[in-house]
TIPAVO-942024 format. One record per atom (N, C-alpha, C, O): residue number from 0; atom name; z, x, y. Coordinates in pm, whole numbers, plus 32768, in hexadecimal, padded with zeros to 4 digits. Each point is the difference from the previous one (the first is absolute). Last residue first. Example, Ala and Ser with C-alpha at 12.3 -4.5 7.8 and 13.67 -1.06 7.14 Angstrom:
2
- pos;site;c3;c1;c2
- 1;N;82C4;8505;7F1F
- 1;CA;8006;8052;8077
- 1;C;8049;7FB3;806D
- 1;O;8011;8033;806F
- 0;N;7FE8;7FEA;7D55
- 0;CA;8000;7FA7;8077
- 0;C;8000;805A;8078
- 0;O;8042;8068;7FFE
This chain:
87
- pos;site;c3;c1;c2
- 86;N;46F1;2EEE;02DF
- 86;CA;806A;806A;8001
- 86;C;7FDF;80A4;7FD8
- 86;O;805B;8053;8002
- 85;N;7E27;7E07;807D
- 85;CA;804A;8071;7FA7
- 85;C;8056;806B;8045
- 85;O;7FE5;805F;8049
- 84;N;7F65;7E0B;80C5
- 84;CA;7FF9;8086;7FDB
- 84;C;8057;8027;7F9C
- 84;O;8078;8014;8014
- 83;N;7F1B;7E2C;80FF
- 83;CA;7FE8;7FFF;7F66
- 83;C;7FF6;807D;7FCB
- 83;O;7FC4;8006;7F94
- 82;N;80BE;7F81;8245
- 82;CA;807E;7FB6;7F71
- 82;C;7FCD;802D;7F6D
- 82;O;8043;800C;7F99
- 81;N;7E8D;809A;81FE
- 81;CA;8089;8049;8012
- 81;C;806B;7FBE;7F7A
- 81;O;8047;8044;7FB5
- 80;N;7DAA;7F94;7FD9
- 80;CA;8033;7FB7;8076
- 80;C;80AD;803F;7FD0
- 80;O;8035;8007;7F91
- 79;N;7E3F;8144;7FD3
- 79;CA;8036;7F4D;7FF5
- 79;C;8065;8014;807A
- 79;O;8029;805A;8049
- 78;N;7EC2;8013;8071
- 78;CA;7FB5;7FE3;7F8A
- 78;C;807B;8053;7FA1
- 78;O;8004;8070;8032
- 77;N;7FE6;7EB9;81C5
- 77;CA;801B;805D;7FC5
- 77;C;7FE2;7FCB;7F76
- 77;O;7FFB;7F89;7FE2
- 76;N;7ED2;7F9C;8181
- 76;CA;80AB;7FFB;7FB0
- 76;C;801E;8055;7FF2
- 76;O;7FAB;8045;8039
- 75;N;7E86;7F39;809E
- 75;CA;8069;8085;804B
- 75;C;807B;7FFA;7FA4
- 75;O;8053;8055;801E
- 74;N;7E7B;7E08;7F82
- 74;CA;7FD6;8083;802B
- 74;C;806B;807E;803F
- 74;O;804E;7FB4;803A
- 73;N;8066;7EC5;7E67
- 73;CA;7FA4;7FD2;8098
- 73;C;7FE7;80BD;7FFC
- 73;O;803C;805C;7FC7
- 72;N;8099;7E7D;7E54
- 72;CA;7FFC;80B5;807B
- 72;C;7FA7;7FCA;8080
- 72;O;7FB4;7FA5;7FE0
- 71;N;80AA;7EAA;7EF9
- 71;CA;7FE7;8083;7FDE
- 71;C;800E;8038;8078
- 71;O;8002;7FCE;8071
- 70;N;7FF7;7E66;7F46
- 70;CA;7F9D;802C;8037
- 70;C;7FD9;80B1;7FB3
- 70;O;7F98;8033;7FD8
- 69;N;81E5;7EAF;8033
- 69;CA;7FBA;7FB8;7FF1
- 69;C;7F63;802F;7FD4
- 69;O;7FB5;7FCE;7FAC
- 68;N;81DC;80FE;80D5
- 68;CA;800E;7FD2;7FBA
- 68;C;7F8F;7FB0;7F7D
- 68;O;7FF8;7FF9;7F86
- 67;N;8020;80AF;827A
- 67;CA;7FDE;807A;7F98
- 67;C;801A;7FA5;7F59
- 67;O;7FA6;8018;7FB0
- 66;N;80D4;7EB5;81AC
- 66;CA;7F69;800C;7FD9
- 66;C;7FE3;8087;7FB0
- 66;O;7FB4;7FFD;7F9F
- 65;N;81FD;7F9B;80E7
- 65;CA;7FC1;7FC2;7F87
- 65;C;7F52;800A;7FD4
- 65;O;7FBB;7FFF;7F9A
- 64;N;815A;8138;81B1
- 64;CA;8018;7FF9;7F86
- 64;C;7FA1;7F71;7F93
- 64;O;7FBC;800F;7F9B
- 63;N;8024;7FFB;8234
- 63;CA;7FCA;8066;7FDC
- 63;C;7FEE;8012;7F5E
- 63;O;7F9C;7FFF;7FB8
- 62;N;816B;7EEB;812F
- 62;CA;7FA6;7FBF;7FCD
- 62;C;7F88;8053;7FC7
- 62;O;7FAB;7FDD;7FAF
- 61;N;8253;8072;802B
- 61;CA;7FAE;8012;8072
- 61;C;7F70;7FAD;7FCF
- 61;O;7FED;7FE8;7F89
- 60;N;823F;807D;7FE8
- 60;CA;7F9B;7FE0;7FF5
- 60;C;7F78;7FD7;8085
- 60;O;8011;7FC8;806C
- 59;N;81B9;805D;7F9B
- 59;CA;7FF9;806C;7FB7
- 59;C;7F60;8037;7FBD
- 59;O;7FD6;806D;7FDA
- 58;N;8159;7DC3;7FDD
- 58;CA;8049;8064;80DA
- 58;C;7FA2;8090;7F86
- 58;O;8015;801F;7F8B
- 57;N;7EE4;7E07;7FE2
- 57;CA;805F;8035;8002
- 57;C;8013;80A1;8060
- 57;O;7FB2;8042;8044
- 56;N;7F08;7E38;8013
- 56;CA;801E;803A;7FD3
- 56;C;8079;8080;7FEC
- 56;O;8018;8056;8056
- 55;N;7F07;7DAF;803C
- 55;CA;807F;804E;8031
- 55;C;7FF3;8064;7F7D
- 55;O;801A;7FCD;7F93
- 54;N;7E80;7ECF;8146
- 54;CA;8024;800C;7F88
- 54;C;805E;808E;800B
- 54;O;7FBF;805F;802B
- 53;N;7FA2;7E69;812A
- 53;CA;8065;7F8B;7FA8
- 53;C;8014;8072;7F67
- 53;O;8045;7FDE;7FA0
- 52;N;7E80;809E;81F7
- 52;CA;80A2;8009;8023
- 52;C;804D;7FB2;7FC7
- 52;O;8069;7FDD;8035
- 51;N;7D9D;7F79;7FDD
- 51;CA;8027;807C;800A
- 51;C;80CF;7FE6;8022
- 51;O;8047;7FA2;8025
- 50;N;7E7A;7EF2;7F60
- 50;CA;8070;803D;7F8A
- 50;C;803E;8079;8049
- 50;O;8073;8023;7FE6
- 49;N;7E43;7EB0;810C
- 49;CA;808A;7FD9;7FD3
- 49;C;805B;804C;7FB8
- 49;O;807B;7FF8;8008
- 48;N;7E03;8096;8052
- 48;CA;803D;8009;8090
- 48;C;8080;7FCB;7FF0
- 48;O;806B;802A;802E
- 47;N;7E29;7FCA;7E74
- 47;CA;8048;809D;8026
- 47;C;8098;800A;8059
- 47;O;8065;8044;7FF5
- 46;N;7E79;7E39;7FDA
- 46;CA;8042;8004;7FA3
- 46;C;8050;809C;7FF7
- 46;O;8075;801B;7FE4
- 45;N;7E4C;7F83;814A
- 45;CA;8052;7FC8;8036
- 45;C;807F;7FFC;7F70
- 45;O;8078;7FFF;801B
- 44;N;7DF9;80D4;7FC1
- 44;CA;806D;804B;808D
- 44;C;804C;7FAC;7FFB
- 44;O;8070;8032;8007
- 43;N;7E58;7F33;7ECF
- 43;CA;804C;8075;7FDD
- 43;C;806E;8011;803D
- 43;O;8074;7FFA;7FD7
- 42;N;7E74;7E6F;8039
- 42;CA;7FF0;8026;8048
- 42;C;808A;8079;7FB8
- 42;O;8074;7FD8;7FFE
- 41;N;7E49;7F08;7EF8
- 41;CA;8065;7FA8;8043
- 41;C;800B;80AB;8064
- 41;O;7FA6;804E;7FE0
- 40;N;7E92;7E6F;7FC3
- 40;CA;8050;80BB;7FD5
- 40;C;80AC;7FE9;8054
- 40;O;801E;7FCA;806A
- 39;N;7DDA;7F0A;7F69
- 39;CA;8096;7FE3;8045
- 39;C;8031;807F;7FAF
- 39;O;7FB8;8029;7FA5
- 38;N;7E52;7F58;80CD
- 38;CA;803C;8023;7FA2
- 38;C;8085;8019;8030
- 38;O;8006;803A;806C
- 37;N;7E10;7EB2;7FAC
- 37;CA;8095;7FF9;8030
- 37;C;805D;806F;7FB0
- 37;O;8013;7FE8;7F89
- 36;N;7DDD;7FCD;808E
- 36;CA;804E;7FCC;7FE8
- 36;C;8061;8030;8025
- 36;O;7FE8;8069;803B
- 35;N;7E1C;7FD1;7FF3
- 35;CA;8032;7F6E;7FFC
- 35;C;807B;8001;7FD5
- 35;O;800C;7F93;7FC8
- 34;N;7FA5;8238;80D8
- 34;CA;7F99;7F92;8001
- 34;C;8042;7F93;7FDF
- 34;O;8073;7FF2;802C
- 33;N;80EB;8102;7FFC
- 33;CA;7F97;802F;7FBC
- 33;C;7F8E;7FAE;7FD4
- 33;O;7FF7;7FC1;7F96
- 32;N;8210;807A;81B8
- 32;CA;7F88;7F9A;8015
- 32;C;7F8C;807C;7F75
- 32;O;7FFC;8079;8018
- 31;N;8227;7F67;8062
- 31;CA;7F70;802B;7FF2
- 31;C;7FB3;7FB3;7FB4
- 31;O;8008;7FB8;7F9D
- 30;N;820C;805C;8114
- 30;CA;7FAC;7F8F;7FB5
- 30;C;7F80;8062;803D
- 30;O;8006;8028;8075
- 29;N;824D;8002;7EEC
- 29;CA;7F74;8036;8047
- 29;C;7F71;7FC5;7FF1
- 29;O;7FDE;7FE3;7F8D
- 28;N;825A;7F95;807E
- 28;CA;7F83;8005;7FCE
- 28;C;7F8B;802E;8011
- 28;O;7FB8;7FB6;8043
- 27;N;8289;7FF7;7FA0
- 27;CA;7F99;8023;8071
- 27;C;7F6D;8039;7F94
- 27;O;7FFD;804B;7F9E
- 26;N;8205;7E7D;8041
- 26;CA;7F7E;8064;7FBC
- 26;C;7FB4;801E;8039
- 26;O;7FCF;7F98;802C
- 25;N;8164;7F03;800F
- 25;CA;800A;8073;805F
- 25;C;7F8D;805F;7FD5
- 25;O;7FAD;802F;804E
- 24;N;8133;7E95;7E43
- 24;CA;7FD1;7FCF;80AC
- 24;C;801B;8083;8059
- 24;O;806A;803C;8007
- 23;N;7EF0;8018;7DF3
- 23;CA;8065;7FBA;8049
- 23;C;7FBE;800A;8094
- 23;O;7F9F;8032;8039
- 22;N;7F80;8067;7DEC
- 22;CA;8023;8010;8089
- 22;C;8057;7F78;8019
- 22;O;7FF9;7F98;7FBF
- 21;N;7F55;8171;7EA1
- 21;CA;809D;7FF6;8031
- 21;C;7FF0;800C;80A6
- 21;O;8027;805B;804A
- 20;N;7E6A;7F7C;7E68
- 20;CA;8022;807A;8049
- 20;C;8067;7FF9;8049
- 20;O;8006;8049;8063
- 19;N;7FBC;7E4F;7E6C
- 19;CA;7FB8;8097;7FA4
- 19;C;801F;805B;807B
- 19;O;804B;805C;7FDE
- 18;N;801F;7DEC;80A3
- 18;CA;806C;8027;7FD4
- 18;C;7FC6;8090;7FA3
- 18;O;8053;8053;7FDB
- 17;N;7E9E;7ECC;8138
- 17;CA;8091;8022;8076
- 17;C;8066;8076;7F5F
- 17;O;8036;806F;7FFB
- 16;N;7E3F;7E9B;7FA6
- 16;CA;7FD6;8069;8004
- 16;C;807C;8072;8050
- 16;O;8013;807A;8006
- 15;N;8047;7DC8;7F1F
- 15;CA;7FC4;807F;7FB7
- 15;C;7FFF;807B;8020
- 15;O;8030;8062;7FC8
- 14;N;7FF7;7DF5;8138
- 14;CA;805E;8060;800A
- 14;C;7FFA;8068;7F5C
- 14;O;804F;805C;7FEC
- 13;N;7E39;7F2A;8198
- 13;CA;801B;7FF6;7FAF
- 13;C;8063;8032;7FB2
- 13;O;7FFA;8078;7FE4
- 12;N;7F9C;7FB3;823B
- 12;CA;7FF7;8024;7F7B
- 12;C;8011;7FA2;7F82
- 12;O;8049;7FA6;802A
- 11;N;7F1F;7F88;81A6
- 11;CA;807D;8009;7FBC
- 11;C;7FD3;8055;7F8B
- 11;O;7FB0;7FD0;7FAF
- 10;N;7F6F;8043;823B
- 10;CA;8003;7FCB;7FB2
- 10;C;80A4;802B;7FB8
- 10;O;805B;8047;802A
- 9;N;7ECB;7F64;81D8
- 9;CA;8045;802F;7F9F
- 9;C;8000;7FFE;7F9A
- 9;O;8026;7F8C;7FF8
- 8;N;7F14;7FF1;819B
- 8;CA;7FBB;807B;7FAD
- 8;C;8048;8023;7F9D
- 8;O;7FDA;805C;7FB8
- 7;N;805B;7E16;8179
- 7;CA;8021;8076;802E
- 7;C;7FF0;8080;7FCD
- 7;O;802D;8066;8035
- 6;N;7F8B;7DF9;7EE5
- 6;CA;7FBB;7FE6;808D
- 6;C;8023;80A8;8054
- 6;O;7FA2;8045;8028
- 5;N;801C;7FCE;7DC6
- 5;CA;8078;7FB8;8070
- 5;C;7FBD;8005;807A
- 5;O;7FA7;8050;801E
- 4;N;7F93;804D;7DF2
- 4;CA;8022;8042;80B4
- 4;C;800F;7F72;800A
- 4;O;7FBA;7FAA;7FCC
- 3;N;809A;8095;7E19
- 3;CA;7F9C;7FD3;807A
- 3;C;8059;8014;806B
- 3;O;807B;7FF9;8005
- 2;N;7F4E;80C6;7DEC
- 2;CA;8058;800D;80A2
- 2;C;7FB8;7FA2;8034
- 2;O;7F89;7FF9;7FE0
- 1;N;806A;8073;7DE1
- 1;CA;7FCC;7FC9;8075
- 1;C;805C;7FEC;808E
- 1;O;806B;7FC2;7FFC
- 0;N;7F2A;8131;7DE1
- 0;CA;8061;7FC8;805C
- 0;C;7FBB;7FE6;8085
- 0;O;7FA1;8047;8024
């Protein structure tokens, strides 16, 4: 696939390439330089930045909670954890 720089430096992605890493208008882009070439990275934080505070976990629940979930026991837990004790 082929770009060409615009009088103003701009070039046009290829919409292939727009459309394999799902960028849209606004997309923020990171650009490094590795010897002879260009490398564009779409930009994390900013995708982070959008989503933070859109995902609502249920009354009762902690984020604490999902990640033990996720993840398992964290350092200092009670061993087992206070819900999972034999009656």
């Amino acid at each position: 696939m082929d770009a060409t720089v615009a009088e103003r430096g701009q070039i046009t992605l290829p919409k292939a390439v727009r459309d394999a890493l799902g960028l849209v208008k606004g997309t923020k882009l990171k650009v490094e330089l590795d010897g002879g070439r260009i490398i564009l990275r779409k930009d994390a934080s900013d995708a982070l930045a959008r989503a933070r505070g859109r995902i609502k976990l249920p009354p009762g629940v902690s984020t604490d909670d999902i990640l033990r979930d996720l993840r398992g026991r964290a350092p200092g837990d009670p061993y087992p954890p206070p819900d999972k004790k034999e009656a």
